[in-house]
Structure formats: C-alpha cells, structure tokens
C-alpha positions, 0 to 999 in steps of 0.5 A, spaced: 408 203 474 414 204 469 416 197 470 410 194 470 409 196 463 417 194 462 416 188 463 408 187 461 412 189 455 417 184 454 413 178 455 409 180 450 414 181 444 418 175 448 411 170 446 410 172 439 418 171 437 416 164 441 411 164 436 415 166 430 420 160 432 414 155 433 411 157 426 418 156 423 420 149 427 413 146 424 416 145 416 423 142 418 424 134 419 424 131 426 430 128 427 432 123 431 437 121 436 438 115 441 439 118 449 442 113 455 442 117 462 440 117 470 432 121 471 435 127 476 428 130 477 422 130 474 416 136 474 409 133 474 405 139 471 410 141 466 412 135 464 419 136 464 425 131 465 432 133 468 436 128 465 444 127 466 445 124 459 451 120 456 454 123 450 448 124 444 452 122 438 449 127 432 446 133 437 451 135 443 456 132 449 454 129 455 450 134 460 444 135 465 438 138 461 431 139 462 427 135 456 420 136 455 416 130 455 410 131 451 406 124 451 403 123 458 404 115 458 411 117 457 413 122 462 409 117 466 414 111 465 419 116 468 422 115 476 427 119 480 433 116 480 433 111 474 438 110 468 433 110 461 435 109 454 430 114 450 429 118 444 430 125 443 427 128 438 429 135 435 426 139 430 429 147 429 429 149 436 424 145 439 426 138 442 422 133 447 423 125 449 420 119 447 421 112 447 422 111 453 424 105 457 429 103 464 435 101 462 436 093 465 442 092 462 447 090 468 452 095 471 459 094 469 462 091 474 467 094 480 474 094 480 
C-alpha cells in the first residue's frame, strides 16, 4: 500500500513540474534546425520517431533519438528505413519535427 501512495505520489508532482515547463516553454522563440537521418522505428499512437540523425548544426552531435511529430500528415510521410531531411523545432525544453520529406538524393558512391 505504502508503495502504491509512493508512486501515486510521484507521478503527480512529476505532472505538475511537466506542466511548469510547458507554461515556461510557450513565451520562448521556436528555433529551427535542419535534420538529415534514417527512420529507425516509428510509434503510431504516440506519434514518435526514432530517428538515427547526422550532426544537428546549432543544437547537438549526431545520435539516435526519439522525436515527437506533432501534425498527422507529417508523421504519416514517414517509413521505417527511409533516410529523411526535416526540421527540428526547439522551443525550451520541448522539441518535435516537421517538414519532413525523403531524401532523393543519390547514395554516394562505393569504393
């Protein structure tokens, strides 16, 4: 029981700090940043995109992240295995990715 109430508890205080954040989040620019990576998984009902992304000039080093799509359509253009250009939008804490589109430039060639 006492860890029941422990963890009620937690998530609680762990929603209104989320919601602090949010609040904060809404009176800072959204800053833009140009995205090129591979489509590693994809969660339909959160509308999430593991993305193995290249360098993102401005906001952080190459790695695989999960990013929030927010627009339907957009999360719709998306398929496992696909390398994309997109962008990401940064505003506080909160991120997600839109403009979207397939890469259909030509791999570079092997050696």
């Amino acid at each position: 029981m006492r860890t029941c109430v422990t963890i009620a508890l937690f998530l609680l205080l762990a929603g209104c700090q989320q919601s602090t954040v949010k609040e904060e989040a809404k009176d800072e620019p959204v800053k833009q940043y140009q995205m090129h990576g591979e489509v590693l998984r994809l969660d339909p009902q959160g509308k999430i995109a593991a993305i193995k992304a290249g360098k993102i000039e401005g906001w952080m080093e190459a790695m695989t992240m999960e990013f929030p799509v927010k627009d339907q359509t957009e999360f719709d253009k998306l398929h496992t295995g696909e390398t994309i250009n997109a962008t990401v939008y940064v505003q506080g804490n909160n991120y997600w990715v839109g403009g979207i589109h397939e890469d259909t430039s030509p791999a570079p060639a092997s050696k």
